[in-house]
C-alpha positions, 0 to 999 in steps of 0.5 A: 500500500502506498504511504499516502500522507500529507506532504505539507504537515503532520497534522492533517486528518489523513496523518490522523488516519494512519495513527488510528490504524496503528489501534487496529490489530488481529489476534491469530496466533499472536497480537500481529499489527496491521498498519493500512494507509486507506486510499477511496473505496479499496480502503473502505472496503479492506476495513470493513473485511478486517473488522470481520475477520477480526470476530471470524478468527476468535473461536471463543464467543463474546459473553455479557460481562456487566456489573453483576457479573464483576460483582458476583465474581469479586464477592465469590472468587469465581464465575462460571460463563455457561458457554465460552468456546462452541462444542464443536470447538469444544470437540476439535480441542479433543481431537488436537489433545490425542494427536499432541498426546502422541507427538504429534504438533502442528507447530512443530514445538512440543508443550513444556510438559507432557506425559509419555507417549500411551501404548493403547489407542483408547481416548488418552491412551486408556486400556480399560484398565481403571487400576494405576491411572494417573492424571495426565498433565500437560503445561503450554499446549498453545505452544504445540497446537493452533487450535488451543493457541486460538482459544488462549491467545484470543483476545475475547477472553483476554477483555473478559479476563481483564474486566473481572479482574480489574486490569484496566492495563490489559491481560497477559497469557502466562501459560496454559494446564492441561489436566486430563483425568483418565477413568480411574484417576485420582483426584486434585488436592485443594491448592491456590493457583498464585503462589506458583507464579513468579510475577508483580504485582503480587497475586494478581493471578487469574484463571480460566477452566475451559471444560473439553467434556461435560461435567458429570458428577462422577468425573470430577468436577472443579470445586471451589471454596466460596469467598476464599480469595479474601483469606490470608496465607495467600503462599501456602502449598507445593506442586508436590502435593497435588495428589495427597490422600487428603485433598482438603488437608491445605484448604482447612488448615488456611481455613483453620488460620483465619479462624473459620470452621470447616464444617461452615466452608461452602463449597460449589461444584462445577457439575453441569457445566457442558462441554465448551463452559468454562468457570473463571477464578482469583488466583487465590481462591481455593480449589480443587477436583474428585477422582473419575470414578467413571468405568468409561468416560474421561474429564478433560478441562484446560486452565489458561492463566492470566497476569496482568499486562504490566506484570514482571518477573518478581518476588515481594519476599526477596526470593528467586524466580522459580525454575519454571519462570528463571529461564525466561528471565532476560538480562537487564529487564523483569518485562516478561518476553512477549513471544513467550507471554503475550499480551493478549487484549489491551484497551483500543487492541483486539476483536473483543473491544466494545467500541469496535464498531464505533472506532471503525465508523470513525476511521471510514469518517477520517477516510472521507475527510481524507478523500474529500468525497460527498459521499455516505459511508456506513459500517454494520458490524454485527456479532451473531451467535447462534444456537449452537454458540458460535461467534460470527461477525460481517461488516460491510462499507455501503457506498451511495456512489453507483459502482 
């Protein structure tokens, strides 16, 4: 494209228009920018296709985060969405954990963590055998596979992440868990997802449980401790205890520590929750999961963790970064690598921006003053998501000029 800017003075509103492009980016694999110098009708036309390609390429559906909403998850800790991912998106996801399970990556990068190569063929390599199964647990799956890399690098869920949260700065992918439960697996002992992330300010962690199946009772659901993101001790627990006989032994010691009964805690499953649904927590909120206790079926649930976008390497006690935080550590900076922890949504950034179809609308204005046309240009931008949850999005310039 032609840099088409004004020759006399910076300015000028064509100079404008290239600085309001710059606000523009497409979350697909990564935040890429996508600097445009429109130019009459071609450019018109360009924008309104990267409007709706912006909302085609977001597998994860743009769901209603008001007040209410904020509020109930600040009150409780947590906050389920019924429907974040459709289930086909949902059973695509599925698919992609066999083929990563058995080496296989459409990135040609293998995940940070993943359990050894099954001998059987039987979903998450089960045999039939309940006896011995253990949790498989894969950390990073966007770095194997597109798929989930579409769904943890979407900027949809980046803006609901950073909007409970609070972060008006943006939200920051630190990595996703994979927690596979074939039939027979043990449970999850109840922990706090902060003190494993070496980041500031201090635990501001937050995470997103993305449910891969439907969550039946005897599969082991999520549960959380109601409220426990406001109880003290927020450094308690290890990776090494994740599969203690006593799931609860950590959860009522810390509740024990703030004077509270145990017999009063109240504890709310994810039971229910379909396949696609997702609950989303504090990073110190209490939680944990039962053994599938089912003969057939497997549980799989992916955790995707979010800082805030201005987060840092850093520990407030005066420790060092843990081993799975130090290798990314680079000299002279704690600003975390962006190809390694990329911002995900920031404000006026990303498909999931509320005012999306009012910055487009004024950009095509800036492009009119630009070309000096009397001429009425509109943007539909509408979001569609049909029964089956799918997010789709069309824009379009109407010019009143024939041609």
């Amino acid at each position: 494209w032609p840099k088409r800017r004004c020759d006399v003075c910076n300015s000028c509103p064509q100079s404008q228009l290239c600085r309001e492009i710059d606000r523009f980016q497409i979350c697909r694999f990564g935040l890429v920018s996508l600097r445009i110098f429109l130019n009459r009708e071609l450019g018109r036309i360009l924008l309104a296709m990267m409007a709706a390609q912006m909302a085609r390429t977001d597998p994860c559906v743009g769901c209603c985060i008001g007040v209410e909403q904020v509020t109930a998850f600040r009150r409780d800790g947590y906050l389920l969405l019924n429907q974040l991912i459709s289930p086909e998106s949902a059973t695509t996801l599925n698919m992609q954990l066999e083929r990563v399970l058995r080496g296989h990556y459409d990135t040609g990068i293998a995940p940070q963590k993943r359990p050894r190569v099954p001998r059987c063929d039987g979903i998450l390599g089960f045999s039939g055998e309940t006896r011995g199964q253990k949790v498989q647990h894969f950390i990073n799956m966007w770095k194997a596979d597109r798929a989930f890399a579409d769904v943890a690098r979407s900027a949809t869920l980046g803006h609901i992440v950073a909007k409970l949260a609070g972060w008006s700065c943006g939200a920051r992918l630190v990595q996703d868990q994979m927690w596979a439960k074939p039939p027979g697996s043990p449970c999850i002992v109840f922990h706090r997802d902060s003190p494993y992330y070496d980041f500031l300010p201090r635990d501001e962690v937050m995470t997103v449980w993305l449910a891969l199946d439907e969550m039946l009772p005897e599969l082991g659901p999520m549960e959380y401790v109601i409220g426990s993101h406001k109880w003290g001790l927020s450094r308690t627990g290890s990776a090494s205890q994740f599969f203690d006989k006593d799931p609860c032994a950590l959860m009522y010691s810390a509740a024990r520590a703030e004077g509270i009964d145990v017999d009063t805690l109240d504890i709310v499953s994810t039971c229910g929750l379909s396949a696609g649904g997702c609950s989303i927590h504090h990073g110190k909120t209490w939680h944990g999961s039962g053994a599938n206790t089912s003969k057939k079926m497997p549980r799989r649930a992916i955790g995707i963790h979010f800082v805030p976008a201005s987060a840092v390497f850093g520990c407030e006690d005066g420790l060092e970064l843990g081993w799975r935080w130090k290798p990314f550590k680079q000299d002279g900076t704690d600003v975390p690598p962006e190809d390694e922890f990329p911002i995900t949504w920031r404000p006026g950034h990303g498909a999931s921006d509320d005012n999306l179809a009012e910055d487009c609308s004024r950009l095509l204005s800036l492009a009119d003053s630009v070309n000096g046309e009397e001429q009425k240009v509109s943007l539909r931008h509408e979001i569609v998501i049909d029964k089956s949850g799918y997010c789709s999005g069309s824009a379009s310039a109407l010019m009143s000029n024939e041609g």
